[in-house]
C-alpha positions in Angstrom: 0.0 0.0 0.0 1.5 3.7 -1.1 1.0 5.8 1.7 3.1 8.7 0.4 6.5 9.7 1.8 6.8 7.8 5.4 9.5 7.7 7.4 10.8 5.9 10.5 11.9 6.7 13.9 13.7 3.7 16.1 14.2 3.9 19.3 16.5 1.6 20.8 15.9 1.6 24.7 17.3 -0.3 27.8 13.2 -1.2 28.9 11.9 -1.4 25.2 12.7 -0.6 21.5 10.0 1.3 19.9 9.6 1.8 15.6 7.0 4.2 14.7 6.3 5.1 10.8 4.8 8.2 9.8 4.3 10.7 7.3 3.7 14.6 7.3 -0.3 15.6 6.7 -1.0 18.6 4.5 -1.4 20.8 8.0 2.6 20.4 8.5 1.5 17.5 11.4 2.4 14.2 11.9 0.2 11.0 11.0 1.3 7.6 12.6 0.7 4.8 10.4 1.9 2.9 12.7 4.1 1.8 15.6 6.1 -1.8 16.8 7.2 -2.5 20.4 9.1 -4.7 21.7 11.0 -5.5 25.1 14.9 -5.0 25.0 17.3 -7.4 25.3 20.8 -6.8 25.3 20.9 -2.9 26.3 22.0 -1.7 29.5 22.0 1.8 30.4 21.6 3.3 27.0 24.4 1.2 25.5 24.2 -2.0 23.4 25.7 -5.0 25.2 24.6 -7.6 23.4 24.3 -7.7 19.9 22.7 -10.6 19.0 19.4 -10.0 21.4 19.5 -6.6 19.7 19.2 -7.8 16.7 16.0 -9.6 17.2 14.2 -6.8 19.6 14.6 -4.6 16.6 13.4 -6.9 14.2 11.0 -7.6 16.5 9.7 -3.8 16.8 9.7 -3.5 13.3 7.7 -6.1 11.9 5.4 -5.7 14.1 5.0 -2.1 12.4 5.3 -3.4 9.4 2.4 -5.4 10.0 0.5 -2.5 12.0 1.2 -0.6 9.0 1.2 -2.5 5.9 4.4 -0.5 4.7 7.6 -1.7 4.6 10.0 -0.3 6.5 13.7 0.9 4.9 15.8 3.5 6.8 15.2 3.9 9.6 16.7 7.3 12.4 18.1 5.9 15.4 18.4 7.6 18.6 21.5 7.3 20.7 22.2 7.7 25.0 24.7 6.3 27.3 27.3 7.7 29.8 29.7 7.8 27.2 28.2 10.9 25.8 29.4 14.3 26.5 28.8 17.9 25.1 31.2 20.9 24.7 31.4 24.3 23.7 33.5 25.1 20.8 34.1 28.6 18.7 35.3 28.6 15.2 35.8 31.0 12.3 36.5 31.2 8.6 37.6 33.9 6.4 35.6 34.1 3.4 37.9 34.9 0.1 35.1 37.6 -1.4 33.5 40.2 1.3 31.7 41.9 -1.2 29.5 38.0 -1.3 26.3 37.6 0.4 27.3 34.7 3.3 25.2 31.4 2.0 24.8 27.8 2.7 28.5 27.2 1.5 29.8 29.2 3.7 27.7 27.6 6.8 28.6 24.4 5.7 32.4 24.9 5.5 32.5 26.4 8.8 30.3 23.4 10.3 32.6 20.9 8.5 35.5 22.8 10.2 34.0 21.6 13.6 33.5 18.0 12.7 37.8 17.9 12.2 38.0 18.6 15.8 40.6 16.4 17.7 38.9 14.2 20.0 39.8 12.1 22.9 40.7 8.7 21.0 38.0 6.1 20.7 35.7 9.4 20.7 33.3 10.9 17.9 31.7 13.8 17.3 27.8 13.2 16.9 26.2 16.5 16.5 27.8 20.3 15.4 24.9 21.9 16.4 25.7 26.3 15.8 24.3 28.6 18.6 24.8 32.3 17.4 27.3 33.4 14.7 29.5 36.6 14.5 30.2 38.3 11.3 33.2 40.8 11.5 33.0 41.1 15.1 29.0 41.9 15.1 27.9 39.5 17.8 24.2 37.4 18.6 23.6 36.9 14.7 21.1 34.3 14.6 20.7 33.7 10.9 24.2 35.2 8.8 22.5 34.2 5.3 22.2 36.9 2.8 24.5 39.4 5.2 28.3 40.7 3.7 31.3 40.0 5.7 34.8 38.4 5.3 35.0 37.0 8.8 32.1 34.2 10.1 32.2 32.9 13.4 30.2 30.8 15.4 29.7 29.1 18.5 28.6 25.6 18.3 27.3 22.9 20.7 29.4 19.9 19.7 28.0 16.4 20.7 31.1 13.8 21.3 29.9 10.2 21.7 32.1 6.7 21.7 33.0 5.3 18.3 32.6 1.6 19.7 29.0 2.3 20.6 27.9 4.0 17.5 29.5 1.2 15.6 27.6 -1.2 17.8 24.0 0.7 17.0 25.0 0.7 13.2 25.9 -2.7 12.9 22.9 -3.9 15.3 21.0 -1.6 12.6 22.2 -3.6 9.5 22.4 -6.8 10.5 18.6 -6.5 11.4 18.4 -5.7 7.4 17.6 -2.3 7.9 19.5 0.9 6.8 21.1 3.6 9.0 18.9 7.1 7.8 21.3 9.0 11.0 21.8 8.7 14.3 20.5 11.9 16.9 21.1 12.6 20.4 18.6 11.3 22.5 17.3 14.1 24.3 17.8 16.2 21.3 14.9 14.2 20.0 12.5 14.2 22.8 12.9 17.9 23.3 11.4 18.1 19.3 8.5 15.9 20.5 7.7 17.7 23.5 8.9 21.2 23.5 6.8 24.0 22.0 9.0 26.8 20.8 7.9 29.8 23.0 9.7 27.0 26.1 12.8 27.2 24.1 12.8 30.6 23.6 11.9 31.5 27.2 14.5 28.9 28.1 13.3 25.3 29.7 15.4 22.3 30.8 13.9 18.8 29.2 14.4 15.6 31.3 13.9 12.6 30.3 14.1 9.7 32.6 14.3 6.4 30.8 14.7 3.0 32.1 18.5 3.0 31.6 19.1 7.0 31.4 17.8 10.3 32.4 18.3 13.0 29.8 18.6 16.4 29.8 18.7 19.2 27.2 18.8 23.0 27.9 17.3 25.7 25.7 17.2 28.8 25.8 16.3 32.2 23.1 15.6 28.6 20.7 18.7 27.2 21.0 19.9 24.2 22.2 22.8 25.0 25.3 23.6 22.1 27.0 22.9 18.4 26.7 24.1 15.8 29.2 23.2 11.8 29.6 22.8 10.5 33.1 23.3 6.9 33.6 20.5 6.3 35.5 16.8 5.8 35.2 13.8 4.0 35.9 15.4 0.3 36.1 17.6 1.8 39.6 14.4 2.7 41.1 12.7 -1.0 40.4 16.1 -2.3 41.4 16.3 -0.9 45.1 12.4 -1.8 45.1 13.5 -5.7 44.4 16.6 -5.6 46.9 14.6 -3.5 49.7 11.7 -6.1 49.6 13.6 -8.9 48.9 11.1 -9.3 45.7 11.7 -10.7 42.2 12.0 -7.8 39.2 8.6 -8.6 37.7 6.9 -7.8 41.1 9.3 -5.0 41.9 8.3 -3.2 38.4 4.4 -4.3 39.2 4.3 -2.0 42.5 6.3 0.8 41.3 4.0 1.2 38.2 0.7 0.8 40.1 1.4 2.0 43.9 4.5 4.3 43.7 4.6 7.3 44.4 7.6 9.6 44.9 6.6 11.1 48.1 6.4 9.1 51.1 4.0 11.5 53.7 0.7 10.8 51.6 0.4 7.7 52.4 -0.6 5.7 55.7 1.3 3.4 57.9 -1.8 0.8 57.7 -1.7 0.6 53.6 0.1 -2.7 52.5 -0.2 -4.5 50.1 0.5 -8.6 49.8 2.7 -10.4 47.1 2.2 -13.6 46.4 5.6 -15.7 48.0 7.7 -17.8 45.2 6.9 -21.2 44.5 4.9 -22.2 47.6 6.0 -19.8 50.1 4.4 -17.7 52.4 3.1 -14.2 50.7 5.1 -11.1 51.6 3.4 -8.0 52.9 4.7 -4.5 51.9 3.6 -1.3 53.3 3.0 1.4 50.9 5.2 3.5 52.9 8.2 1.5 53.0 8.1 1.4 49.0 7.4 4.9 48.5 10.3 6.1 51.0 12.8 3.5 48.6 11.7 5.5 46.0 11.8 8.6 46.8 15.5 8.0 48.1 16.5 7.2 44.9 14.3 9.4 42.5 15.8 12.4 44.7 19.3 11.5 43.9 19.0 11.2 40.3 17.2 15.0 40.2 19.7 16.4 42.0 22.1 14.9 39.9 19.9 16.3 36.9 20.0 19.3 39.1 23.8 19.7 39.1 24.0 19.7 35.1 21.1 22.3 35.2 23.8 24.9 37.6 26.8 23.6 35.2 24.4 25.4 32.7 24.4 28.5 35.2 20.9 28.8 35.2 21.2 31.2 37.9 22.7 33.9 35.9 20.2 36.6 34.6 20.5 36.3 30.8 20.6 32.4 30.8 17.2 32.2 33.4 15.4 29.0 32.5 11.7 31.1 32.4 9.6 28.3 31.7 10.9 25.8 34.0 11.6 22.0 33.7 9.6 19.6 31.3 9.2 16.0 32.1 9.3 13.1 29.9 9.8 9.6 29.6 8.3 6.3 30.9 9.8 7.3 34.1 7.8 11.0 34.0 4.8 9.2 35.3 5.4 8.1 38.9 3.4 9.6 41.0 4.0 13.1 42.8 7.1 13.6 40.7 6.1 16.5 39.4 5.3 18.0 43.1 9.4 16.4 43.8 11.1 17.9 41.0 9.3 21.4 42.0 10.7 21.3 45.7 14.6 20.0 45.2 14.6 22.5 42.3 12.2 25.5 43.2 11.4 25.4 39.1 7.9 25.1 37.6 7.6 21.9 36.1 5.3 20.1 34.0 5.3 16.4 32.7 5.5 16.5 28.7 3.4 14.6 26.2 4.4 14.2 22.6 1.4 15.2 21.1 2.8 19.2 20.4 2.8 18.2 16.5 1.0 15.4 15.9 -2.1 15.1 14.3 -5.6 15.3 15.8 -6.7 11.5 15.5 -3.0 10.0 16.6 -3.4 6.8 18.8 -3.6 7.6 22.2 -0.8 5.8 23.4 1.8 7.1 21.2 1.2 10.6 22.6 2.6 9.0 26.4 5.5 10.6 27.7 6.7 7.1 27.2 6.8 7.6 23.5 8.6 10.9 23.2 12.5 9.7 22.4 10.3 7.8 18.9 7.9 10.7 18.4 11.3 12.6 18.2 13.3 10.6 16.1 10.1 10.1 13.5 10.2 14.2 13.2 14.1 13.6 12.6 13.3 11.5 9.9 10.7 13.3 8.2 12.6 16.8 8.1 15.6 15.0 7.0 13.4 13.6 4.2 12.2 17.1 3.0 14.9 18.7 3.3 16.4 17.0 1.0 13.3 16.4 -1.3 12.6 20.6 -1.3 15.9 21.4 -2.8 15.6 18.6 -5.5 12.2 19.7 -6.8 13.8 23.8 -7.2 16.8 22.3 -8.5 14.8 21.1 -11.4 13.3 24.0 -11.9 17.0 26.2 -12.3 17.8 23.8 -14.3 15.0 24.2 -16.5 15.5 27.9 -16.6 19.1 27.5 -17.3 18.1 25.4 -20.3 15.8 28.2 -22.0 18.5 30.5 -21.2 21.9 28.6 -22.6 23.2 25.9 -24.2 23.3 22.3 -23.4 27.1 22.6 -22.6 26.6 25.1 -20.2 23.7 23.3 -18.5 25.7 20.3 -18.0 27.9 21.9 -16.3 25.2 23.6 -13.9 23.8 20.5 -12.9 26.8 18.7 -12.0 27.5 21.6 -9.8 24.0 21.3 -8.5 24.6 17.5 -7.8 28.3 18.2 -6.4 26.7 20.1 -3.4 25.3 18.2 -0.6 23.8 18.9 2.6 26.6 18.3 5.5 23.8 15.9 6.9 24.4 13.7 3.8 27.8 13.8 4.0 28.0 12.7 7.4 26.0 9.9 6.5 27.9 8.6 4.0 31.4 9.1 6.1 29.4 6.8 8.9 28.1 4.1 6.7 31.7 3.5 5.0 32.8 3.7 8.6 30.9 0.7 9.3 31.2 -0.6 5.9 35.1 -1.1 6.5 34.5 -2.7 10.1 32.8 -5.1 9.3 
């Protein structure tokens, strides 16, 4: 069945690996056509550890949205977490040979490509350039250069360094479940695109995002992304302490957190318990309600405060970098109970819990617009602007080239559109660079 132009988001978890397709509707919103989801195997806090169990939790995500969908699913945009990430600030210029030029996309992209020849740590990669304001001959907070004169550009960019070994890992994982490698984004980079609206990134909001294996964070402020950190701890801590502090089994341990947990221990009552069946034959154990919530709350306050520490790092508390509207929550995790009330005492921010229903469309399955499908929501967005951005240029290309025709001859012409073909985004670039990466690794 033709559906259009679809694309695919993948989320490969430590709890579960989600694919979602969808397409964009004529409104500029997104239309799931559908979504696979299957438990993960074989990651452990955000980072792939076993390959092989990989493999078949992503093939089994995606055929279940193949089926779900009828399409078939090709390239796919993976999402990537893990301790091993980290974030820097960087400034770089060029000097431009012709001043009396308008700056354009060239010019943007050599300085961009600049960034990515960084030296790094070794075993390290750079993941993301993202730019943050430009300078052109010493005028300063430029947010978009194009179509201004100057011979000096400068910029500050965000640059996102991640492990070589795990991005290999992901693309290999990727292709050996027979699918192809579209790009790979920062996780949090990706919920923040599901979840965010763009007056919060102008006013300046911090995003967490507490998975099972991570907690993410991503700070924005006047629309720019400023600061990105991974965590590497989640949900699955919380459930762990839960099993060890009740001397329970994981299944059970996950069970209570989900339907009596709470991450604030004076609501409830010393008389509230609740009784779990004992293993095989044993007597059933009885759990007070207090007891679990005060577990949690132990550990749900140390991973905010350590959420909280990256937010200061930012220096939130300086004047011109005030985060106005506060901290968004997201994430499977972003549903306890009383977080919300948590997070808003240890930090003294307004917070709300984020849903990733801020672009799509009206009729979207309710439970893909749950906090616990943001990361997907995210990378499906990634997908689909990649896709249009570079079907837009291809379609005005054409039509040059159509006026150059009228206006010249065919030598000419040829000429143009090899130079038209010569020029690629940096994106596609990139791309390429990583799958002959992976190509020679094998």
């Amino acid at each position: 069945m033709e559906q259009g132009n679809y694309s695919v988001g993948l989320d490969i978890g430590t709890t579960k690996i989600v694919a979602i397709i969808g397409r964009e509707n004529e409104y500029g919103k997104i239309e799931i056509l559908g979504t696979g989801k299957s438990k993960s195997l074989g990651v452990h806090r955000g980072v792939v550890n076993n390959i092989t169990q990989t493999i078949s939790s992503i093939q089994q995500a995606v055929e279940q949205a193949e089926v779900n969908s009828g399409l078939k699913i090709g390239s796919v945009v993976v999402g990537i977490a893990g301790q091993h990430i980290r974030s820097l600030q960087h400034s770089d210029y060029i000097t431009r040979p012709n001043s009396e030029e308008v700056i354009n996309n060239d010019d943007l992209d050599r300085l961009c490509n600049q960034v990515y020849k960084l030296v790094m740590l070794p075993g390290e990669e750079i993941i993301h350039v993202l730019p943050q304001e430009y300078k052109v001959d010493g005028q300063s907070e430029i947010k978009e250069p194009k179509g201004m004169y100057g011979g000096r550009l400068e910029a500050n960019f965000h640059v996102v360094v991640g492990q070589v070994s795990s991005i290999k890992n992901i693309g290999r994982c990727i292709k050996s479940a027979g699918l192809d490698l579209g790009n790979i984004t920062l996780e949090p980079l990706a919920s923040a695109e599901a979840v965010l609206s763009q007056e919060e990134k102008e006013a300046g909001v911090a995003l967490i995002d507490i998975g099972g294996g991570t907690t993410d964070l991503a700070i924005f402020k006047d629309g720019i992304i400023r600061h990105t950190s991974v965590i590497p701890f989640g949900g699955n801590v919380i459930t762990e302490d839960i099993k060890e502090g009740c001397s329970i089994i994981e299944k059970q341990a996950e069970l209570l957190k989900i339907k009596f947990g709470s991450a604030w221990p004076g609501e409830n009552k010393d008389n509230e318990i609740v009784s779990i069946p004992g293993l095989r034959g044993r007597e059933p154990k009885e759990i007070t309600l207090k007891n679990l919530s005060k577990i949690i709350h132990a550990r749900v306050v140390e991973i905010i405060e350590q959420v909280y520490v990256e937010i200061k790092n930012y220096g939130h508390e300086e004047q011109k970098k005030k985060l106005i509207a506060g901290i968004v929550l997201t994430g499977g995790g972003s549903q306890l109970k009383h977080l919300k009330q948590l997070v808003e005492y240890i930090t003294g921010m307004d917070t709300r819990i984020g849903y990733p229903n801020e672009h799509l469309a009206g009729d979207s399955d309710e439970e893909v617009a749950s906090p616990l499908y943001a990361t997907a929501v995210g990378l499906l967005m990634n997908a689909l602007e990649t896709t249009n951005k570079n079907a837009v240029p291809e379609q005005l290309k054409v039509q040059e080239e159509e006026k150059v025709l009228v206006e010249q001859g065919h030598a000419e012409t040829k000429t143009a559109m090899e130079n038209h073909r010569d020029r690629k985004s940096i994106f596609d670039k990139w791309s390429e660079k990583l799958k002959d990466f992976l190509d020679n690794a094998e």
